[in-house]
N, C-alpha and C positions, 0 to 999 in steps of 0.2 A: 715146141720149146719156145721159151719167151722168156722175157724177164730184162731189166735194165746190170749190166756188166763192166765191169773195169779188170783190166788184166796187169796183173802184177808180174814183173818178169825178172827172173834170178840170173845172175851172171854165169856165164862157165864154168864150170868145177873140172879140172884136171883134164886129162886128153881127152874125156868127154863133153863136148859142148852140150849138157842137159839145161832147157829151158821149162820152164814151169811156170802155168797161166792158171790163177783162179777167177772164175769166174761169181761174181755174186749177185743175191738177188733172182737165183733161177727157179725155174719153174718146169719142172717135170709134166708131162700131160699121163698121167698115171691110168686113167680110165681108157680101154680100151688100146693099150699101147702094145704096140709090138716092135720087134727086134727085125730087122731085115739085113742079108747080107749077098755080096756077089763078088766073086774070083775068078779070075780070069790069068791064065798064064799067057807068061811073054810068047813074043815070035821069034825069039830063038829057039832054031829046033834041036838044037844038041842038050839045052839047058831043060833040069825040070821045073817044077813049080816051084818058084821060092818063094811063093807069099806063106804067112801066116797069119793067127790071129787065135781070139781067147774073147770068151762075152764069160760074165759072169753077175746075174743080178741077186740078191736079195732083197726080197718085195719090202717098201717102206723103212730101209735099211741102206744099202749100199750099193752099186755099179760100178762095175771094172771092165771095162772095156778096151782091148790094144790090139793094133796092128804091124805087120813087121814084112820089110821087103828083100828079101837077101841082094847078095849081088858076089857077083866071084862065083870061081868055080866051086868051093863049100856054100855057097850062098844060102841053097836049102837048108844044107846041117844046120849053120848060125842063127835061121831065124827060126828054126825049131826048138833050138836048142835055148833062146832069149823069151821066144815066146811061153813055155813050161817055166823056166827059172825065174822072170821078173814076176809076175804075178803073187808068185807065193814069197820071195823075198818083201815083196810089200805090204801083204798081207798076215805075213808074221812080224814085222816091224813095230816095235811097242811106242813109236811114236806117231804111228799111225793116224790115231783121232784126235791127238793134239798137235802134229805139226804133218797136215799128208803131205805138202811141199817139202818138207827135208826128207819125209822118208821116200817120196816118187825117187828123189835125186838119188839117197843112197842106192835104192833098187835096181836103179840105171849104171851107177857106179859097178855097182857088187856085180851085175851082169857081165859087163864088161871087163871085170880082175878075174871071174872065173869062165869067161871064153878063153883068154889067155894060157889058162892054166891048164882046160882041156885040151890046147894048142899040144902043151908043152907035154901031154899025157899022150900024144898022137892020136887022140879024138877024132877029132880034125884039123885043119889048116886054113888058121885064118889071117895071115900073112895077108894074103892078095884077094881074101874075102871078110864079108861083113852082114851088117843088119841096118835097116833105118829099125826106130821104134817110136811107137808114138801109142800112147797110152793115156785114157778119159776115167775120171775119177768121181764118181756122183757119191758125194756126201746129203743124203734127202735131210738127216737130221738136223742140217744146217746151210738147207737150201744155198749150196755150195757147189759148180762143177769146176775139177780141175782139169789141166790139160800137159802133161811132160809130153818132151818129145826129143829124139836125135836124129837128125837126117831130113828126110824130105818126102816121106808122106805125109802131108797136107791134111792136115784136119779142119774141118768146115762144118758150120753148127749154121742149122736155118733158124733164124728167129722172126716169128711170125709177127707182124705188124699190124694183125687187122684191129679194129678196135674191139671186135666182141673175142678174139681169139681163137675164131674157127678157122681159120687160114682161109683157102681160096683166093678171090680175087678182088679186085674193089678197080670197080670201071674200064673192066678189060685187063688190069695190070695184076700181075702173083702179089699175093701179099707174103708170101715168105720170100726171106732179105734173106743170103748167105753170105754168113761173115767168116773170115778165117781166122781158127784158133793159134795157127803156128806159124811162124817164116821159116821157111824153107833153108837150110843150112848149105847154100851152094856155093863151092871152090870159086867163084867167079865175086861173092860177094866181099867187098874189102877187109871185113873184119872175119872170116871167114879162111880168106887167102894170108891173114897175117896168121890168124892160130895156125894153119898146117904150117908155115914156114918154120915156127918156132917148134914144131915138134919132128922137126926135120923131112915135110917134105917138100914138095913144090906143084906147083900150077903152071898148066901148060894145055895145049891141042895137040890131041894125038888122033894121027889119022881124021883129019877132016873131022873127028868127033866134037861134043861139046867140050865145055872145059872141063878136065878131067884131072881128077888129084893124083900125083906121079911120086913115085921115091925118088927122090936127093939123088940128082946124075944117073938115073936110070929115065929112060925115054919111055917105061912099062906104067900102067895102073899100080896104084897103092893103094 
């Protein structure tokens, strides 16, 4: 992957902090590419696997790529249940090829109003659970990648720097440079710490743990 990038970045929309990065100017290495992936469950042993994820290419067309982290006791259900839903909420989206930034966002949105609703259906329970999501957008026809994301799986693009564009090395040193697509949405960051306060909840250390987003007077995870 190569190519010179500028990221454009949308403000918050609603109780979901959805950011959206296009990247321009890219450069697919289309010959001989392949897809690789690897999952690994936590080391909690009562919990099961909450990761998820979705690859979706169309050759000389389009790339949908997302991954998703649960957390909470539902954490699996939620990120099963985000990973099936957003995909195809964005892929039926009729403003798809003229605006993928506002449809990523609705995707992420509409994801999010119908977790809710499966809450409210006794689906599951996602009170005290949830989803990171973070989802890559390859528009080929307009040598375009995009990047949404909520939460804090990290997304990292290596762009190779060599000058012929084979990667490797150049005098000992990698020439692929890893940049990151996303900031990380953590409780701890200030503009971060002010949207939970305003959606009623609060920041705090519990149990020796990192900073952890808390309900309003409750000493518990939120």
């Amino acid at each position: 992957m190569r190519g010179d990038f500028s990221i454009i970045i949308s403000l918050p929309v609603g109780v979901v902090p959805v950011i959206v990065a296009a990247v321009s100017n890219f450069l697919f290495a289309r010959a001989g590419t392949t897809i690789r992936y690897a999952c690994k469950k936590g080391l909690k042993p009562e919990s099961p696997n909450q990761d998820d994820f979705f690859v979706l290419q169309v050759d000389g067309t389009i790339g949908l790529y997302g991954v998703f982290d649960g957390h909470g006791p539902c954490g699996h259900d939620i990120s099963h249940f985000a990973h099936q839903l957003l995909p195809a909420l964005f892929l039926r989206d009729a403003t798809r090829e003229t605006d993928p930034k506002e449809a990523l966002r609705k995707a992420f949105v509409r994801t999010h109003a119908q977790a809710q609703k499966a809450q409210e259906r006794n689906i599951f329970d996602c009170s005290l659970s949830g989803t990171t999501g973070t989802v890559v957008y390859l528009q080929e026809s307009e040598s375009t990648l995009y990047v949404a994301h909520v939460g804090d799986s990290r997304c990292v693009m290596g762009v190779d720097t060599s000058e012929d564009g084979e990667g490797g090395s150049r005098n000992g040193a990698a020439t692929i440079k890893a940049v990151d697509m996303t900031k990380d949405h953590k409780p701890g960051l200030p503009e971060e710490k002010s949207r939970i306060y305003k959606a009623g909840g609060q920041v705090g250390i519990r149990q020796n743990e990192l900073v952890r987003i808390l309900w309003y007077h409750w000493r518990r995870p939120g």
